[in-house]
DRENDO-1510 file (C-alpha; in Angstrom, 1 decimal, always signed):
<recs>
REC; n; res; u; v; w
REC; 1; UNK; -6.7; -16.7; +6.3 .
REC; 2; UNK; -6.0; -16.5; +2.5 .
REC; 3; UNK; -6.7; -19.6; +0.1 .
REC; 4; UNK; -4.0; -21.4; -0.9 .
REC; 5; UNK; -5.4; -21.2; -4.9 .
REC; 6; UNK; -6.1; -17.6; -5.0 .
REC; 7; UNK; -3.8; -14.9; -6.5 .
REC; 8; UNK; -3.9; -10.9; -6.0 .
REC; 9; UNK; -3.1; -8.6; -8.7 .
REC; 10; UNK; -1.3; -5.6; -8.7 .
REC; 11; UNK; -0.4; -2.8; -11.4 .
REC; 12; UNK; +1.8; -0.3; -11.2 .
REC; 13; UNK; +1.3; +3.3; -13.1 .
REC; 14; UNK; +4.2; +5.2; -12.8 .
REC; 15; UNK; +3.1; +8.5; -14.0 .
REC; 16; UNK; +2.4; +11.3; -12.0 .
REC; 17; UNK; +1.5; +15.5; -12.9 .
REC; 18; UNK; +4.0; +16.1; -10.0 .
REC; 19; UNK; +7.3; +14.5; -8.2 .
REC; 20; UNK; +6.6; +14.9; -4.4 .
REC; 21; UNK; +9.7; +15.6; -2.6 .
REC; 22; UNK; +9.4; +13.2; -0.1 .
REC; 23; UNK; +8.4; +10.3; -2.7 .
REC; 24; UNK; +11.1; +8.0; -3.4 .
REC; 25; UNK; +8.8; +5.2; -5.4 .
REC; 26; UNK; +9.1; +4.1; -8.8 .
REC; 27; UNK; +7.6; +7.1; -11.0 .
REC; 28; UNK; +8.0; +9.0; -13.7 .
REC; 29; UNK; +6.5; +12.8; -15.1 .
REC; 30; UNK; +3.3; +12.4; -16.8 .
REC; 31; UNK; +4.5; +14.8; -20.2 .
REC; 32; UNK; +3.7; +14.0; -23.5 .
REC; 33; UNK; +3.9; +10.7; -23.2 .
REC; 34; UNK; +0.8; +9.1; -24.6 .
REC; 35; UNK; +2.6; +6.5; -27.1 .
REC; 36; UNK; +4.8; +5.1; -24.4 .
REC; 37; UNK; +1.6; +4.7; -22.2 .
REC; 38; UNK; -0.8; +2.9; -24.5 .
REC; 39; UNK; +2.7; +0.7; -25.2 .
REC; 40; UNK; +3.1; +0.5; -21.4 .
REC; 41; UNK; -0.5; -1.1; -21.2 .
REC; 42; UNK; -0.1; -3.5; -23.8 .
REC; 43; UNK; +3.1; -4.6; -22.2 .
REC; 44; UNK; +0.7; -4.7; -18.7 .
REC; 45; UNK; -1.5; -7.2; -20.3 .
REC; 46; UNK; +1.3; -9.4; -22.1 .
REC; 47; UNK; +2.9; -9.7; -18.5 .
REC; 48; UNK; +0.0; -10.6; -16.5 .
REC; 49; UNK; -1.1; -13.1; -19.3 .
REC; 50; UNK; +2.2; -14.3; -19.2 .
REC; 51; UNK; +2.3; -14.6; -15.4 .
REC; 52; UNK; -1.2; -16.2; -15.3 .
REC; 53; UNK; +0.4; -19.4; -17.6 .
REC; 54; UNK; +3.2; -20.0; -14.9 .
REC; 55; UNK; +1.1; -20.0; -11.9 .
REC; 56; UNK; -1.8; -22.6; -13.8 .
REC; 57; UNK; -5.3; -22.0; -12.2 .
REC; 58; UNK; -5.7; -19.7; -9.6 .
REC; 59; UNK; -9.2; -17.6; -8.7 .
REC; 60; UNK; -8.9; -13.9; -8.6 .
REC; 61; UNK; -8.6; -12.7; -4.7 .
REC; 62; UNK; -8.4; -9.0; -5.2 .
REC; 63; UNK; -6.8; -6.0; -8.1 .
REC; 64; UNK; -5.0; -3.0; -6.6 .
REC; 65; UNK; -3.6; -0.4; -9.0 .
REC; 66; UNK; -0.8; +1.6; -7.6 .
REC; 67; UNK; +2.0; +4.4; -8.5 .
REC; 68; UNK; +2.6; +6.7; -8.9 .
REC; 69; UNK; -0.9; +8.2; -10.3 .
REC; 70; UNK; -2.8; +5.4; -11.4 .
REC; 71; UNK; -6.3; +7.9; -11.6 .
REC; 72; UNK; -4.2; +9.3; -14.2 .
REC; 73; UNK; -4.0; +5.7; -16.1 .
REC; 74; UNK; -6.8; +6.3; -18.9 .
REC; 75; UNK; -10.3; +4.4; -17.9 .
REC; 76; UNK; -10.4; +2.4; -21.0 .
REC; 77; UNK; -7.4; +0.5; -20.2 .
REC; 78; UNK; -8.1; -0.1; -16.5 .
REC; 79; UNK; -11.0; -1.8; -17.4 .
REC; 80; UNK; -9.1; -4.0; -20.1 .
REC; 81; UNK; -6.8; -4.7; -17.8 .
REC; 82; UNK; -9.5; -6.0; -15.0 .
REC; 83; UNK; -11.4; -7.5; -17.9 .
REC; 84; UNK; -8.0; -9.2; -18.5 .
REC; 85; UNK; -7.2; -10.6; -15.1 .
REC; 86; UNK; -10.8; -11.8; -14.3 .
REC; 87; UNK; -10.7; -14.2; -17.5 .
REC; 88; UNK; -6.8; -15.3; -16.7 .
REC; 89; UNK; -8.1; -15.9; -13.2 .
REC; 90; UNK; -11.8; -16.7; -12.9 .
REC; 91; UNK; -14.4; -18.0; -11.1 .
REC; 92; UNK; -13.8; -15.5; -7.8 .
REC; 93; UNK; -17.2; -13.9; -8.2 .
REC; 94; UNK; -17.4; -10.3; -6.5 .
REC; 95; UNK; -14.0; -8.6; -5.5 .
REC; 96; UNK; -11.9; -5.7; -4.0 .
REC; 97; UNK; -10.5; -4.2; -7.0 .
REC; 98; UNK; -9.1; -0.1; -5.2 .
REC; 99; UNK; -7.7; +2.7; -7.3 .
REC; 100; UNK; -5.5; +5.1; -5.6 .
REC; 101; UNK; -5.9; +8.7; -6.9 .
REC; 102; UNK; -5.0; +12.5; -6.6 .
REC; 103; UNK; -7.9; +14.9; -5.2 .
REC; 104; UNK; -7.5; +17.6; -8.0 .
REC; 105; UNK; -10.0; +18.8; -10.1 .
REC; 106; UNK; -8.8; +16.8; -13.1 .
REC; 107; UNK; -8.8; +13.6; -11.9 .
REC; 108; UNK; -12.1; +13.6; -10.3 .
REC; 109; UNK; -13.8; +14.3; -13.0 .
REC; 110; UNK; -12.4; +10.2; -14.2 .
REC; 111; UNK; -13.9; +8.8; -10.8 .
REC; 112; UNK; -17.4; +8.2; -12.8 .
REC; 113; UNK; -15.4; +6.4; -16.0 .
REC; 114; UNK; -13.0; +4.8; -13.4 .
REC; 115; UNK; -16.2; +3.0; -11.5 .
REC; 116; UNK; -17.8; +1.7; -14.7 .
REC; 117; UNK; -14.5; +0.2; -15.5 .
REC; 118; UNK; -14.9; -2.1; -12.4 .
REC; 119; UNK; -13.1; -0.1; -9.4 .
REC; 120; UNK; -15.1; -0.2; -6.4 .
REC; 121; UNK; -12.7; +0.9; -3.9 .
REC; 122; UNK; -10.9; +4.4; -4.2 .
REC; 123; UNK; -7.9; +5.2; -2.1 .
REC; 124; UNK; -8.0; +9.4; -1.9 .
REC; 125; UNK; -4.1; +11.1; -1.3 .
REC; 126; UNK; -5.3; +13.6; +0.4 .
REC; 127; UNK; -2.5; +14.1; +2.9 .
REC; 128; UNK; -3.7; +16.9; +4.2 .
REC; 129; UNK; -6.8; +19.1; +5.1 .
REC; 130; UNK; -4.1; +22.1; +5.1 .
REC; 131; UNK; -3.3; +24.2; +2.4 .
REC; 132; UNK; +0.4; +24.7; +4.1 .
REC; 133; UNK; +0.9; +21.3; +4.5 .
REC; 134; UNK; +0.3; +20.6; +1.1 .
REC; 135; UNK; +2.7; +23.4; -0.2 .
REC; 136; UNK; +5.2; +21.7; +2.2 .
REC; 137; UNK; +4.7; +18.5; +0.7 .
REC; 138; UNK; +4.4; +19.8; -3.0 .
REC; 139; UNK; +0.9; +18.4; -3.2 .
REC; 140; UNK; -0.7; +20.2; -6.8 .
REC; 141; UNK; -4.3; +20.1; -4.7 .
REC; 142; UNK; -5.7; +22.2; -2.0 .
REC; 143; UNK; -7.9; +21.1; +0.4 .
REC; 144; UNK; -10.9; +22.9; -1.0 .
REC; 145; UNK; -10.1; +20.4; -4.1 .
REC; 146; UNK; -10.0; +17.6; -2.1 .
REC; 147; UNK; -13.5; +18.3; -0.7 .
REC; 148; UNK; -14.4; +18.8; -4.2 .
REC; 149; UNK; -12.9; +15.0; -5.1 .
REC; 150; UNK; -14.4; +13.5; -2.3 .
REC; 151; UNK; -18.1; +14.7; -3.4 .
REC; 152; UNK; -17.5; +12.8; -6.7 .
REC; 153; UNK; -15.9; +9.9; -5.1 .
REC; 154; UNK; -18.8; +9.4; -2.8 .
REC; 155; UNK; -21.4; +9.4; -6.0 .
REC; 156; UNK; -19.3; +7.0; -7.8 .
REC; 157; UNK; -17.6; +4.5; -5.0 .
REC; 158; UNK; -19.2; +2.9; -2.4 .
REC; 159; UNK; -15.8; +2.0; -0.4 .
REC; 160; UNK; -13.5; +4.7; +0.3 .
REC; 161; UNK; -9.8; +5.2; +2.0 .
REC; 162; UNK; -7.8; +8.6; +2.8 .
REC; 163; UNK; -4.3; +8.5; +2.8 .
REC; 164; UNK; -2.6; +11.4; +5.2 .
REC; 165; UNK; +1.0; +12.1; +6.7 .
REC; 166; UNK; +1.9; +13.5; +10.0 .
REC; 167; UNK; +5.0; +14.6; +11.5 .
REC; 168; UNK; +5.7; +17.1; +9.1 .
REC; 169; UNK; +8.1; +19.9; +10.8 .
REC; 170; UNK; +6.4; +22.3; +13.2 .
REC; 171; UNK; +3.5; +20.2; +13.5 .
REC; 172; UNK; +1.8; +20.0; +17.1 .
REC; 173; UNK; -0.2; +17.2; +18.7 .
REC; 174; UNK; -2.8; +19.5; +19.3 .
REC; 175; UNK; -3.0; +20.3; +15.3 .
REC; 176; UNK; -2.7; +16.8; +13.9 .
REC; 177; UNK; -5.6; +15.8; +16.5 .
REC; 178; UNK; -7.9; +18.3; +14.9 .
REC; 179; UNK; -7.1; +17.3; +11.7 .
REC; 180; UNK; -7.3; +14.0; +11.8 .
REC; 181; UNK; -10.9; +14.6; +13.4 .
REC; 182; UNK; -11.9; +16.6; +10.8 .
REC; 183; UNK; -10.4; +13.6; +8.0 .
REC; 184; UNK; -12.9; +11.5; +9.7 .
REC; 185; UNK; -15.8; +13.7; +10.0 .
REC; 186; UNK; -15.7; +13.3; +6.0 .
REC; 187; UNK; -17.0; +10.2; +6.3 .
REC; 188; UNK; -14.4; +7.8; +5.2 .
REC; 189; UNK; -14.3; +4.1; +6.4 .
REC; 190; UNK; -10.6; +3.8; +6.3 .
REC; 191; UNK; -7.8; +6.1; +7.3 .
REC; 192; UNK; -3.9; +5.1; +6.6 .
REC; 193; UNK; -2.0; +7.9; +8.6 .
REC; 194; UNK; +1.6; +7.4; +7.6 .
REC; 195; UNK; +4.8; +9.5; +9.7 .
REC; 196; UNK; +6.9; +11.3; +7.5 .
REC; 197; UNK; +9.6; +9.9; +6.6 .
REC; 198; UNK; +13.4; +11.1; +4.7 .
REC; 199; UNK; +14.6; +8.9; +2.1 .
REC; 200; UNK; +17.8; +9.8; +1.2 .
REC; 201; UNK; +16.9; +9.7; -2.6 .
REC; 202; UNK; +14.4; +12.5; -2.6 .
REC; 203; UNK; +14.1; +16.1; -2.3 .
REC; 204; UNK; +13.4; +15.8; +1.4 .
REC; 205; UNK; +16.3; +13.7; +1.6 .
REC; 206; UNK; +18.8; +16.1; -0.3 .
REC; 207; UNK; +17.1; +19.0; +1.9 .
REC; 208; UNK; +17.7; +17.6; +5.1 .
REC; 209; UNK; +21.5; +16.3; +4.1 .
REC; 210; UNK; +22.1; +19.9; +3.7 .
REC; 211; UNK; +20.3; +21.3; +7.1 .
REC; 212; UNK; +17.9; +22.9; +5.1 .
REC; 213; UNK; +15.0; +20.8; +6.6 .
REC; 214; UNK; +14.6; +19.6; +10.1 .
REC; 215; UNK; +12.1; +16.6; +10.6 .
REC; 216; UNK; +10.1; +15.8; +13.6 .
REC; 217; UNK; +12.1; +14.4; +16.6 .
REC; 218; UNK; +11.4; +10.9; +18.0 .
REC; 219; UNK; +9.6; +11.8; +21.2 .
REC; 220; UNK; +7.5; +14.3; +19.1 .
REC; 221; UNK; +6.7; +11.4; +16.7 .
REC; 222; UNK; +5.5; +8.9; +19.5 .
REC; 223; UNK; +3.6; +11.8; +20.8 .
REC; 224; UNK; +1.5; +11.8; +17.4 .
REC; 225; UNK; +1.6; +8.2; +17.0 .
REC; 226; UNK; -0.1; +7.6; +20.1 .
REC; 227; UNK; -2.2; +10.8; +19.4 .
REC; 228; UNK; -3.4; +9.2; +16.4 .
REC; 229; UNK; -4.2; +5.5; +17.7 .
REC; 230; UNK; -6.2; +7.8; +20.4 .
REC; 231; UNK; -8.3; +9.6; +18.2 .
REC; 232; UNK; -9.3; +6.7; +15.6 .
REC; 233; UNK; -10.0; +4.3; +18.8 .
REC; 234; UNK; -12.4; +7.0; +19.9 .
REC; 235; UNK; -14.3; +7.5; +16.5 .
REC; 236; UNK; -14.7; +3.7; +16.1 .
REC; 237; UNK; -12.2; +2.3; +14.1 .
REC; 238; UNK; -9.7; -0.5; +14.6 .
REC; 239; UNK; -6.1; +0.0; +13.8 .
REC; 240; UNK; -5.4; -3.8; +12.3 .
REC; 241; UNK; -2.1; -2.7; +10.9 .
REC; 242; UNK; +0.3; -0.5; +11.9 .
REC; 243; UNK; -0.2; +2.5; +9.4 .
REC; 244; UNK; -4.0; +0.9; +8.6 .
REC; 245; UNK; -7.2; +1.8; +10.6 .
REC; 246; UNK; -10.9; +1.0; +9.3 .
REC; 247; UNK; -14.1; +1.2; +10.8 .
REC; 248; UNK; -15.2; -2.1; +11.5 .
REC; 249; UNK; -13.7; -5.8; +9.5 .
REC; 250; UNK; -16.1; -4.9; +6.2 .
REC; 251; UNK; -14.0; -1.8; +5.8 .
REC; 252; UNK; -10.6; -3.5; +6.0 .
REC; 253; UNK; -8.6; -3.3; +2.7 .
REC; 254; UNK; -8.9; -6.9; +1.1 .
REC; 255; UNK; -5.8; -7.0; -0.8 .
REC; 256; UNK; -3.3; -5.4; +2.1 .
REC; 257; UNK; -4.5; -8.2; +4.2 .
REC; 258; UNK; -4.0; -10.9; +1.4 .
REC; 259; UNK; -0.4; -9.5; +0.9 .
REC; 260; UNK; +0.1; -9.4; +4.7 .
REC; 261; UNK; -1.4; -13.1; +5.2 .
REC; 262; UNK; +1.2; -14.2; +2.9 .
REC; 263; UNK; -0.6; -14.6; -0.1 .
REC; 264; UNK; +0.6; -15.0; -4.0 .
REC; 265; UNK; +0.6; -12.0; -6.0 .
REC; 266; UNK; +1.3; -10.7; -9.2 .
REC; 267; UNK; +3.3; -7.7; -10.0 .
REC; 268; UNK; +3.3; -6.1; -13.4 .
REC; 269; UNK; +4.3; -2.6; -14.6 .
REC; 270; UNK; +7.5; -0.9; -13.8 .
REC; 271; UNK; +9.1; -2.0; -10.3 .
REC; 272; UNK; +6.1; -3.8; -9.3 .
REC; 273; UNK; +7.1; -6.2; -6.8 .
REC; 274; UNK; +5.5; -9.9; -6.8 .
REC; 275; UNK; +5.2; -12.8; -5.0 .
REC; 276; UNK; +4.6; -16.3; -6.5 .
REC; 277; UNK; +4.3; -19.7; -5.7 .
REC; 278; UNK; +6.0; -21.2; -8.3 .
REC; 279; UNK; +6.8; -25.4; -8.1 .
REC; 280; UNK; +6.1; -25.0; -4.5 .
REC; 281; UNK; +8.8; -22.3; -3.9 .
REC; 282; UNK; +7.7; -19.1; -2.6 .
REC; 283; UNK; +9.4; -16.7; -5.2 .
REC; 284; UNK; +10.2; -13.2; -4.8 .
REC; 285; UNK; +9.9; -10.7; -7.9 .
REC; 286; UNK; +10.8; -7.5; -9.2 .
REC; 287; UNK; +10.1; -6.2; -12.2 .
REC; 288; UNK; +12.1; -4.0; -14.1 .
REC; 289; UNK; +12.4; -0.7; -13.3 .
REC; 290; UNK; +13.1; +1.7; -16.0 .
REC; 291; UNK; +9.8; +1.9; -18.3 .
REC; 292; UNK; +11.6; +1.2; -21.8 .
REC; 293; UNK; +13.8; -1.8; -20.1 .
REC; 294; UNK; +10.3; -2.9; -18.9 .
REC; 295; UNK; +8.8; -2.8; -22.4 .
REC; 296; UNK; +11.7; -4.5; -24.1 .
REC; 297; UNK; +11.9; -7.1; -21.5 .
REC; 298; UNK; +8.1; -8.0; -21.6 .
REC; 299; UNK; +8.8; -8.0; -25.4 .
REC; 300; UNK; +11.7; -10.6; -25.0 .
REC; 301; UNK; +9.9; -12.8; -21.9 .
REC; 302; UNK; +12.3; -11.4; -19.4 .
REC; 303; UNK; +10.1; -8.5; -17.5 .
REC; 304; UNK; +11.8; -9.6; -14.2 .
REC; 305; UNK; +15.1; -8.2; -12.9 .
REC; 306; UNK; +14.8; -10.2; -9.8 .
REC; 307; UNK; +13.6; -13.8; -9.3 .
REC; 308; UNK; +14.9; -15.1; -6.1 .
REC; 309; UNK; +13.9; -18.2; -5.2 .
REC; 310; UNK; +13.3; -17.8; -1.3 .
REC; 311; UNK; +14.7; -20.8; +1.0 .
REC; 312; UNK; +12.0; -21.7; +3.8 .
REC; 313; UNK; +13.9; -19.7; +6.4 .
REC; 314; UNK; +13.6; -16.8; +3.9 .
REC; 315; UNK; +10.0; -17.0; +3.5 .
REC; 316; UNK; +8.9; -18.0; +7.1 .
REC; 317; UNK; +11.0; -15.1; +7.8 .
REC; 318; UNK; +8.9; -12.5; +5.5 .
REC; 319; UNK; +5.6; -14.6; +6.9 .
REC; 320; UNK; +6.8; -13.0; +10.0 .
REC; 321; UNK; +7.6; -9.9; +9.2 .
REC; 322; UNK; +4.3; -9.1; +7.5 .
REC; 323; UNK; +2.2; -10.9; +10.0 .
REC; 324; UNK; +3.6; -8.8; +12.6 .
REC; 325; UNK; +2.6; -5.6; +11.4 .
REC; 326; UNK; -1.3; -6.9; +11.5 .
REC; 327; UNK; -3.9; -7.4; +14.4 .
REC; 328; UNK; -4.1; -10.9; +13.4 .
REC; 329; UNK; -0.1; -11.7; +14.2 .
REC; 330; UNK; +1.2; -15.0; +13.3 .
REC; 331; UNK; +1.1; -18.6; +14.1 .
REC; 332; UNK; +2.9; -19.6; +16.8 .
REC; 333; UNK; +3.8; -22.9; +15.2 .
REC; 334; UNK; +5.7; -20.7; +12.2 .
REC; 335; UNK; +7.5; -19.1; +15.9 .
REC; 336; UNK; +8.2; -22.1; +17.0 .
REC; 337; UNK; +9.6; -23.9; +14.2 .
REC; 338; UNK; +11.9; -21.1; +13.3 .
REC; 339; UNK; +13.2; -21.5; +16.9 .
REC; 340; UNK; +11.9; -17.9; +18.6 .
REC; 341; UNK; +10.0; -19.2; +21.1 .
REC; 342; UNK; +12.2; -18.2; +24.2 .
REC; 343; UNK; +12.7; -14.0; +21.9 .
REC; 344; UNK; +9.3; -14.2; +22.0 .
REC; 345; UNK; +9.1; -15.1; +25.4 .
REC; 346; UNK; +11.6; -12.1; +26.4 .
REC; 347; UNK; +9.2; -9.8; +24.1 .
REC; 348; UNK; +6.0; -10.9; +26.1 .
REC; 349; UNK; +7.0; -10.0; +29.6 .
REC; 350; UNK; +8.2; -6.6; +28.4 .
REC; 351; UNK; +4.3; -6.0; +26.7 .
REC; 352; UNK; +5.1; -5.8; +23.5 .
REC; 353; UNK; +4.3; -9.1; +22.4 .
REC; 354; UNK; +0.9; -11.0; +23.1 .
REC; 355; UNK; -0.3; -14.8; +23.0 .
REC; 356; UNK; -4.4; -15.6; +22.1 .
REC; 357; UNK; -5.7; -18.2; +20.5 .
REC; 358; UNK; -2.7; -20.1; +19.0 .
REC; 359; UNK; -1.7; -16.5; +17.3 .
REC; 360; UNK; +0.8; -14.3; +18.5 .
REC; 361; UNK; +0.7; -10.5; +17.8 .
REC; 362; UNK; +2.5; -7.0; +18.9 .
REC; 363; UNK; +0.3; -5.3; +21.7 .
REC; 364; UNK; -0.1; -1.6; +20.7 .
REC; 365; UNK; +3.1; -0.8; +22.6 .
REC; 366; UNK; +4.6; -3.4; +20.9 .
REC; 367; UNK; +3.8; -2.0; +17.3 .
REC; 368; UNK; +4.4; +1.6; +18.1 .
REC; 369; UNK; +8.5; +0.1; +18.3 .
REC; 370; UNK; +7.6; -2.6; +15.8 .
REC; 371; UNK; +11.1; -2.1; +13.9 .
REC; 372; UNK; +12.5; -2.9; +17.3 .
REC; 373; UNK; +10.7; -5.7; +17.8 .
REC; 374; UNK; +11.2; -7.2; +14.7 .
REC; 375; UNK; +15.2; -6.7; +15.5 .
REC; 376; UNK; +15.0; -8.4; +18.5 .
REC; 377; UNK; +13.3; -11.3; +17.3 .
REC; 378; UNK; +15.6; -11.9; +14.0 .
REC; 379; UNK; +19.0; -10.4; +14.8 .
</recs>
């Protein structure tokens, strides 16, 4: 379970070479804008230091930079800002600090710089091992540069993840189930499969409004969940969160699991979300979105748009929400104090929730409908 005086870190890079269509998080297009992003990492720094002040002491539990493209965030000053948190927050000895990045050409050739900096983790976007898909999905790599990544990665990083999303239209059970076997054949010892899905905000979303794309139906989607909990089972790894599979615990990502335990962490950059303990009230954050209101508002102490201060019913609720989505499940004295016993009950005897050890948990049923679960439980 995660220690009640540790902290995560994590940094949001909003720039990217490309705006995916089906992408609706908080990024931006990485032109000429070299002045705004040495500003944007000073402003990084200033609001984690600032951060560090308000929480006291705290040791280091993990670092996960995020985007956007953060492989595109220059070396230098991803390892000022690690230098940065491990002296606000010290004393945690060795720990999971991941990168995600791009497979194209000129990225990998960063991977080297980006491990002497102090990333030991790399979380690869592949999305797919088909040069179709990737068109579909306005990916600016093939796979044959993905291959070429991954060769680099596996010289400079001795943990890596790969990132991939089915139910794309016209996609078949039998195709995802040979792709997903060759994913694994690469060697990787963590896999996060995610389903497509349309936000209404994107390019995806605008395509579909108008008819022009048709997304995969729900029976099709079950079909390649369940294809895809089949096929990692087989090849030996575990799925201990819904979209999350690794080959044995070692391989499990550290700082998703600190987040999902229900663990403090600090957000900084551009929309980062947070989550702080602050005079013994769980506190929600959200920092400012746009990257100059971000700047300014670090500038003037006021990085935050949001700082809700969550009631216990509020936070026990997001314990459970996030505990549900992992292996591990909840406690079910949180169940019982918020008063679910007899939902939970109800959920049991139809199999999609489980009892062991003091911990309750979806079965694999259960988190294939987690959404529906969760309804059930809290509506």
């Amino acid at each position: 379970m995660t220690e009640p005086d540790t902290v995560a870190l994590y940094v949001h890079w909003p720039y990217c070479a490309r705006i995916c269509p089906y992408c609706d998080f908080n990024v931006v297009r990485d032109r000429g804008r070299t002045e705004e992003q040495a500003a944007l990492a000073d402003a990084i720094v200033a609001d984690m230091e600032a951060q560090a002040a308000l929480l006291g002491a705290r040791r280091l539990a993990s670092i996960f930079f995020g985007g956007g493209t953060p492989s595109l965030m220059p070396p230098e000053q991803v390892a000022r800002v690690i230098q940065r948190a491990r002296a606000l927050f010290p004393g945690a000895g060795a720990i999971e600090i991941t990168l995600e990045a791009n497979p194209t050409d000129a990225e990998a050739v960063r991977f080297t710089a980006l491990a002497a900096a102090g990333v030991n983790r790399l979380s690869l976007g592949v999305q797919s091992l088909d040069d179709d898909a990737l068109r579909f999905l306005g990916r600016n790599h093939s796979a044959a540069e993905a291959m070429r990544a991954l060769e680099l990665a596996r010289a400079a990083f001795a943990r890596l993840s790969i990132d991939l999303i089915y139910a794309r239209p016209g996609q078949t059970v039998a195709h995802w189930t040979d792709e997903l076997n060759r994913a694994v054949d690469l060697g990787f010892e963590h896999v996060s499969p995610y389903q497509l899905t349309i936000e209404a905000t994107t390019a995806f979303g605008r395509a579909f409004a108008r008819g022009a794309l048709v997304p995969a139906d729900e029976d099709l989607a079950a079909d390649l969940y369940e294809a895809t909990q089949t096929v990692l089972e087989a090849r030996g790894f575990d799925a201990y969160e819904v979209s999350n599979h690794a080959r044995g615990e070692a391989a499990r990502s550290v700082h998703n699991l600190h987040v999902w335990r229900g663990g403090d962490y600090v957000g900084v950059g551009p929309g980062a979300h947070g989550r702080l303990t602050l005079d013994g009230v769980r506190t929600a954050t959200v920092a400012r979105r746009g990257i100059a209101d971000y700047l300014a508002g670090v500038s003037a102490g006021q990085p935050w748009s949001e700082d809700q201060r969550l009631s216990p019913p509020e936070a026990d609720e997001e314990r459970l929400l996030l505990g549900l989505r992992t292996i591990e499940g909840v406690d079910a004295g949180l169940v019982a104090a918020m008063g679910l016993t007899s939902r939970v009950d109800d959920l049991s005897d139809q199999g999609l929730l489980a009892t062991r050890g003091g911990r309750i948990a979806a079965t694999a049923r259960g988190r294939q409908v987690l959404d529906g679960v969760l309804r059930a439980l809290l509506v």
